[in-house]
C-alpha positions as CSV (number, residue, x, y, z in Angstrom):
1,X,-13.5,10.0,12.6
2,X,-10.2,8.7,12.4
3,X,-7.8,10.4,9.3
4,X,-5.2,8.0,9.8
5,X,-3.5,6.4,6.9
6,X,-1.5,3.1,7.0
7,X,0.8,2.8,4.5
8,X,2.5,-0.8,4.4
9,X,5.0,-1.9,2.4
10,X,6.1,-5.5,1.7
11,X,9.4,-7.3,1.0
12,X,12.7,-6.0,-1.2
13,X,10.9,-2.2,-1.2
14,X,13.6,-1.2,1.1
15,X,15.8,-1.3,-1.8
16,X,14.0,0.6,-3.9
17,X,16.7,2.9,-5.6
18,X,19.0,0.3,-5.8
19,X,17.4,-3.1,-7.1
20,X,15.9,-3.3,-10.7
21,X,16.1,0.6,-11.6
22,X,14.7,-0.1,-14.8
23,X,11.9,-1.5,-13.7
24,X,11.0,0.3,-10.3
25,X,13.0,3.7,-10.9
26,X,15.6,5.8,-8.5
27,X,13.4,6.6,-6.0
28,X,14.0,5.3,-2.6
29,X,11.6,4.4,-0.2
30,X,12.4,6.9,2.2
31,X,12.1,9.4,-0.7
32,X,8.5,7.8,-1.5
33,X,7.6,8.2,3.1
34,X,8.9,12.2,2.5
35,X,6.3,12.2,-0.3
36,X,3.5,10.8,1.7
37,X,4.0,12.6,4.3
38,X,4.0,16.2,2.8
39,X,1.2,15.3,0.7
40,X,-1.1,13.8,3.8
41,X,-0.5,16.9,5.4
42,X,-1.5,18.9,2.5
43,X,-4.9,16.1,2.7
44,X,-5.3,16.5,6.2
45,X,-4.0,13.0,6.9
46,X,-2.1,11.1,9.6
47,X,0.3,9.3,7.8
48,X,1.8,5.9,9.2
49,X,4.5,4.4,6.8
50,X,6.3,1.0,7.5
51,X,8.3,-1.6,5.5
52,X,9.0,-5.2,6.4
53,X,10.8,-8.2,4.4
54,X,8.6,-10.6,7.3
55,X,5.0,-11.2,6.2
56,X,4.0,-12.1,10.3
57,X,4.8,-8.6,10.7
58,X,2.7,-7.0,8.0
59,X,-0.3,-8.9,9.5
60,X,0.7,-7.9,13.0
61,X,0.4,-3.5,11.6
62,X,-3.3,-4.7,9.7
63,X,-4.4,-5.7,13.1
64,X,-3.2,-2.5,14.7
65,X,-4.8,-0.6,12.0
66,X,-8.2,-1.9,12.6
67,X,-8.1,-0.4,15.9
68,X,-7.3,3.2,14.6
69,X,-6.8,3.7,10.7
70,X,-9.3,5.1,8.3
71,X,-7.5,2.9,5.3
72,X,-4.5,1.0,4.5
73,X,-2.2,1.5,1.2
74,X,-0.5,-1.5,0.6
75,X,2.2,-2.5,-1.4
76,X,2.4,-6.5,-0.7
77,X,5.1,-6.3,-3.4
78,X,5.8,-10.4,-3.8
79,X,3.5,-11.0,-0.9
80,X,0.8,-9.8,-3.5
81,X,0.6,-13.4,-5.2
82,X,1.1,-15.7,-2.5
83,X,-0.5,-14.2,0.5
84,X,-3.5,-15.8,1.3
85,X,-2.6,-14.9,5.3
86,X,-2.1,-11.2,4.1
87,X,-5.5,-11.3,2.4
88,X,-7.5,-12.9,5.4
89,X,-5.9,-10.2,7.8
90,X,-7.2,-7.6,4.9
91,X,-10.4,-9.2,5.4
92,X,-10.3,-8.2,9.4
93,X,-10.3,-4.3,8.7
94,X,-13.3,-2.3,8.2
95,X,-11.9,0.9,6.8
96,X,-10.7,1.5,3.0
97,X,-7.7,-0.5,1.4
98,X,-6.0,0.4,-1.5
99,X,-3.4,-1.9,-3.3
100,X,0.0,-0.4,-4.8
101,X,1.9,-1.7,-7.0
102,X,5.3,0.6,-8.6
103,X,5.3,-1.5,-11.8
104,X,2.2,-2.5,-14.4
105,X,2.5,-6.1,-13.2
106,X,0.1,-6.9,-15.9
107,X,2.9,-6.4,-18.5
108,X,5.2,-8.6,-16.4
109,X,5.7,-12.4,-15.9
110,X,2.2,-14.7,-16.1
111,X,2.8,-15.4,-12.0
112,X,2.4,-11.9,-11.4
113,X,-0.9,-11.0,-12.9
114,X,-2.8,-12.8,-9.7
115,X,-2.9,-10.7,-6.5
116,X,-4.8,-12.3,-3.2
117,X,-5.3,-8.6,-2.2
118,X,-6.7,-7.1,-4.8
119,X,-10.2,-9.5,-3.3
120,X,-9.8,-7.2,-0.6
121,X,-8.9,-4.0,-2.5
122,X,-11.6,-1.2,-3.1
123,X,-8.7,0.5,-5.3
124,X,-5.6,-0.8,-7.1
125,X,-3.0,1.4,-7.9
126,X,-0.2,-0.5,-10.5
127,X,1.9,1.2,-13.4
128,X,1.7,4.6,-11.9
129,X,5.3,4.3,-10.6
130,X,5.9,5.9,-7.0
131,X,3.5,8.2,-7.8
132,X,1.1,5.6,-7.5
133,X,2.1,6.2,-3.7
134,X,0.3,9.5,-4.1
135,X,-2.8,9.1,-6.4
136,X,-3.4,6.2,-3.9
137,X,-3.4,9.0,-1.1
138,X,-5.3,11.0,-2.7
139,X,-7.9,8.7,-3.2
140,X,-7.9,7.5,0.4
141,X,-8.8,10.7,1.2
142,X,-11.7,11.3,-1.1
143,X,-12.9,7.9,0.9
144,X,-12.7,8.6,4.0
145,X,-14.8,11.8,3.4
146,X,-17.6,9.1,2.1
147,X,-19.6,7.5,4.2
148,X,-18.5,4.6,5.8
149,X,-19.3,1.0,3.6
């Protein structure tokens, strides 16, 4: 069985660190990857992390996944409330998905308290900060040793 992990990140996380601080913290997104990656080998997993601004290409690394991940983390970040395409290609893969969101988005503007993912999502992760990043991982994990749905 496959212990392969896609994490996938959506548009403006690559300047996490930089954009909104008080909202999203200092961490980078390559600081967040360097976490992911010591903690999936600590789990056992195969980690794959990527980040894209283009929502085609998101869709493009679900499909891939189907054909070898276990689960998916996602953070859609904007993506998360207007994705319907995001949510249909969600729909596609067989293995766990876990939403991530940095901030509680519940405690943010009205538009943000819908998320097309989260009908997809077995887990959502939101208000944890990056270390959402890792309870998510951790709970992927405890998955994957389930049986599959």
């Amino acid at each position: 069985m496959s212990r392969l992990v896609t994490i996938l990140n959506g548009p403006n996380l690559n300047l996490l660190g930089k954009r909104q601080p008080e909202i999203y913290g200092r961490d980078t997104l390559a600081d967040i990857e360097n976490a992911c990656r010591t903690l999936g080998k600590q789990l056992k997993l195969d980690i794959s992390f990527q980040q894209s601004n283009r929502e085609y290409e998101l869709i493009d690394w679900i499909h891939e996944a189907r054909e070898k991940a276990a689960a998916i983390v996602i953070n859609p970040a904007a993506f998360t409330h207007t994705s319907v395409a995001l949510l249909d290609a969600l729909n596609t893969f067989e293995g766990w998905v876990i939403e991530v969101h940095i901030s509680q988005v519940h405690k943010r503007e009205a538009f943000r308290h819908h998320s097309y993912v989260s009908h997809r999502a077995d887990a959502v992760m939101a208000g944890f900060g990056v270390h959402g990043y890792e309870l998510a991982l951790r709970h992927a994990a405890h998955l994957i040793g389930l049986k599959k749905k």
